[in-house]
N, CA, C and O of each residue as an XYZ file, in Angstrom:
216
protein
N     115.245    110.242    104.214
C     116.003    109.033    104.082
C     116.750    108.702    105.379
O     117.060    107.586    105.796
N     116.904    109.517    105.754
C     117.702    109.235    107.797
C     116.857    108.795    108.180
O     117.390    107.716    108.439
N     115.570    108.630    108.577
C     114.454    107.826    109.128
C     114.806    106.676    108.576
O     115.645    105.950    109.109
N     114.264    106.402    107.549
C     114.578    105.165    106.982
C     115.788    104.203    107.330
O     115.776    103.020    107.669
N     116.920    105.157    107.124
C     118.933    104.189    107.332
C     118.387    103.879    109.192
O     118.867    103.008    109.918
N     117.416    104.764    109.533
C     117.159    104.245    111.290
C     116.686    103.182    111.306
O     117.243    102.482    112.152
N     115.745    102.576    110.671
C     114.664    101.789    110.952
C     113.154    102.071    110.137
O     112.428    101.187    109.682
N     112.928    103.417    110.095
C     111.968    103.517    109.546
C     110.653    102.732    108.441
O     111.093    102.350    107.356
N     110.053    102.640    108.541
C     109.140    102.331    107.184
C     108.146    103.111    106.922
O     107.590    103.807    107.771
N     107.780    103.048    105.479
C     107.248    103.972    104.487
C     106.184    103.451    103.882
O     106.426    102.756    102.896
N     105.139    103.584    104.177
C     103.501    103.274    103.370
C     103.377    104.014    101.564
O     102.635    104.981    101.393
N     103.918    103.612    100.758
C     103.762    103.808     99.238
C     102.524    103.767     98.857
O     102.135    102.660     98.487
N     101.487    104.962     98.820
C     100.225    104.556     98.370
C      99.831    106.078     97.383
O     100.617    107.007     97.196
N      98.669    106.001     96.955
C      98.175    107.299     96.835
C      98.888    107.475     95.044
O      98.257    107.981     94.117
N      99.795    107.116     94.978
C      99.812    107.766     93.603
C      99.478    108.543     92.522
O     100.050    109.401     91.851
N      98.042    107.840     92.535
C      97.492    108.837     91.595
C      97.417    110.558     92.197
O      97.216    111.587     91.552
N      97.591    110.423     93.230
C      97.330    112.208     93.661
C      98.651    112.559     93.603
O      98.952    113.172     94.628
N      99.329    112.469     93.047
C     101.159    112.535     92.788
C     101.232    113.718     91.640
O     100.808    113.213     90.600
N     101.413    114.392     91.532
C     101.904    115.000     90.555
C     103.564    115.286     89.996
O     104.001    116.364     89.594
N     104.319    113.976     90.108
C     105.321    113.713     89.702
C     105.762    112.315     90.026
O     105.157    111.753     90.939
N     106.597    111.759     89.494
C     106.939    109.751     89.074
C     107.926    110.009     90.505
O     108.928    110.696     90.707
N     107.178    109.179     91.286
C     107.845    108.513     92.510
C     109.114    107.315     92.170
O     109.725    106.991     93.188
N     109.458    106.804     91.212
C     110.402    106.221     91.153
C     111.318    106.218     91.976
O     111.334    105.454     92.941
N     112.500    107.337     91.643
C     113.344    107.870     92.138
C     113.281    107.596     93.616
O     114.162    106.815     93.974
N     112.426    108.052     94.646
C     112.597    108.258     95.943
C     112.269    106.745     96.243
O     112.918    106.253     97.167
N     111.295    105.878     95.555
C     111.057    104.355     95.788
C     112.559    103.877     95.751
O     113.071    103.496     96.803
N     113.281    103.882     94.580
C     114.676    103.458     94.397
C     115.928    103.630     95.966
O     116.775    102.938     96.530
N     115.519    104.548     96.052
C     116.358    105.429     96.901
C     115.539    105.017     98.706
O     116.321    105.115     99.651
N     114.665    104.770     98.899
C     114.420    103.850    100.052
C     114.685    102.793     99.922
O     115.063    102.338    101.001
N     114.714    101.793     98.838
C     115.294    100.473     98.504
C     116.407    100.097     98.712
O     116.709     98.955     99.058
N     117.287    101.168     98.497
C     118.693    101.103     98.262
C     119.264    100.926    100.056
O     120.246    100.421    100.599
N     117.998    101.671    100.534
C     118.962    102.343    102.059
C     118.483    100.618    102.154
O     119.165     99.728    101.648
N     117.312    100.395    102.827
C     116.783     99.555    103.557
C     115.585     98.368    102.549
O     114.444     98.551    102.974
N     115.604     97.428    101.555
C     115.081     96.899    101.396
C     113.370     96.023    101.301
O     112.631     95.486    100.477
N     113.463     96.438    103.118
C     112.289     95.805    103.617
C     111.886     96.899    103.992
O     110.831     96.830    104.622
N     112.409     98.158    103.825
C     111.111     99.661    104.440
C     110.198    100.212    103.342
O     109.540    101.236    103.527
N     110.171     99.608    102.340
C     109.031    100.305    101.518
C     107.761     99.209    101.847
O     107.923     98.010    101.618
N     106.254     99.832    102.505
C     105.300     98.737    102.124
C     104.199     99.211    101.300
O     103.663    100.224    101.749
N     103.746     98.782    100.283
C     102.784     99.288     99.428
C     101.554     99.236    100.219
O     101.392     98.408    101.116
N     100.741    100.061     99.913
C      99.503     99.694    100.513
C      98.123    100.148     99.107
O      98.579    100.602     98.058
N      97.397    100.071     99.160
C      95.893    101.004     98.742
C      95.236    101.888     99.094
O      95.167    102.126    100.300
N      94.580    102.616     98.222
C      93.643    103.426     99.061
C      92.490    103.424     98.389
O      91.563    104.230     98.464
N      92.618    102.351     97.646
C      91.604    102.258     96.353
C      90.015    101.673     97.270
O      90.061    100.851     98.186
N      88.948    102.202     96.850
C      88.719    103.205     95.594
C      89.164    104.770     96.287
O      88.659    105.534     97.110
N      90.144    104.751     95.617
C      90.227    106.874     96.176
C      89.440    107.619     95.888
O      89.279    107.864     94.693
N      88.721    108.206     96.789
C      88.022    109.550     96.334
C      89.013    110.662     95.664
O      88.803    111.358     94.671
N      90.335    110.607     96.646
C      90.846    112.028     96.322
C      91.856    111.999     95.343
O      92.699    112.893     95.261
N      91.802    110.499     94.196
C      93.041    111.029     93.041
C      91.905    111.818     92.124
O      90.676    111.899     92.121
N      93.162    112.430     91.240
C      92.413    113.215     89.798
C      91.792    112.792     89.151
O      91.005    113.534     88.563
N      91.771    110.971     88.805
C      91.257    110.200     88.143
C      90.975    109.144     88.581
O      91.848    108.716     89.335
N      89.610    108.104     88.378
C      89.203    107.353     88.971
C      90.214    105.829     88.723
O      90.792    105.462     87.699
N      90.146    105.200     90.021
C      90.119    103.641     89.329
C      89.837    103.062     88.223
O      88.631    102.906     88.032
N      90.853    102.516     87.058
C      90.109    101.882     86.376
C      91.613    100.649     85.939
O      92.779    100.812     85.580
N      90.575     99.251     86.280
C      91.336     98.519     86.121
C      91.643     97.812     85.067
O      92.578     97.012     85.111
């Protein structure tokens, strides 16, 4: 989160290979800096546990 209160930004992707709810730390970059979270894709992922399905 000190990166971030610097300037930083943060690529939010990947999820599915998460093995725990990113909420929390999304909230908590929001809070510092607004405009530093950017979502991105990685879809179609090879490497989550489970495929795409929309």
């Amino acid at each position: 989160m000190n990166l971030v209160d610097k300037g930083a930004y943060v690529k939010a992707s990947g999820f599915g290979r998460l093995d725990f709810d990113p909420v929390w730390a999304i909230k908590q970059i929001l809070a510092i800096n607004e405009n530093a979270c950017v979502f991105g894709s990685d879809l179609p992922s090879t490497r989550a546990q489970r495929p795409f399905l929309p």
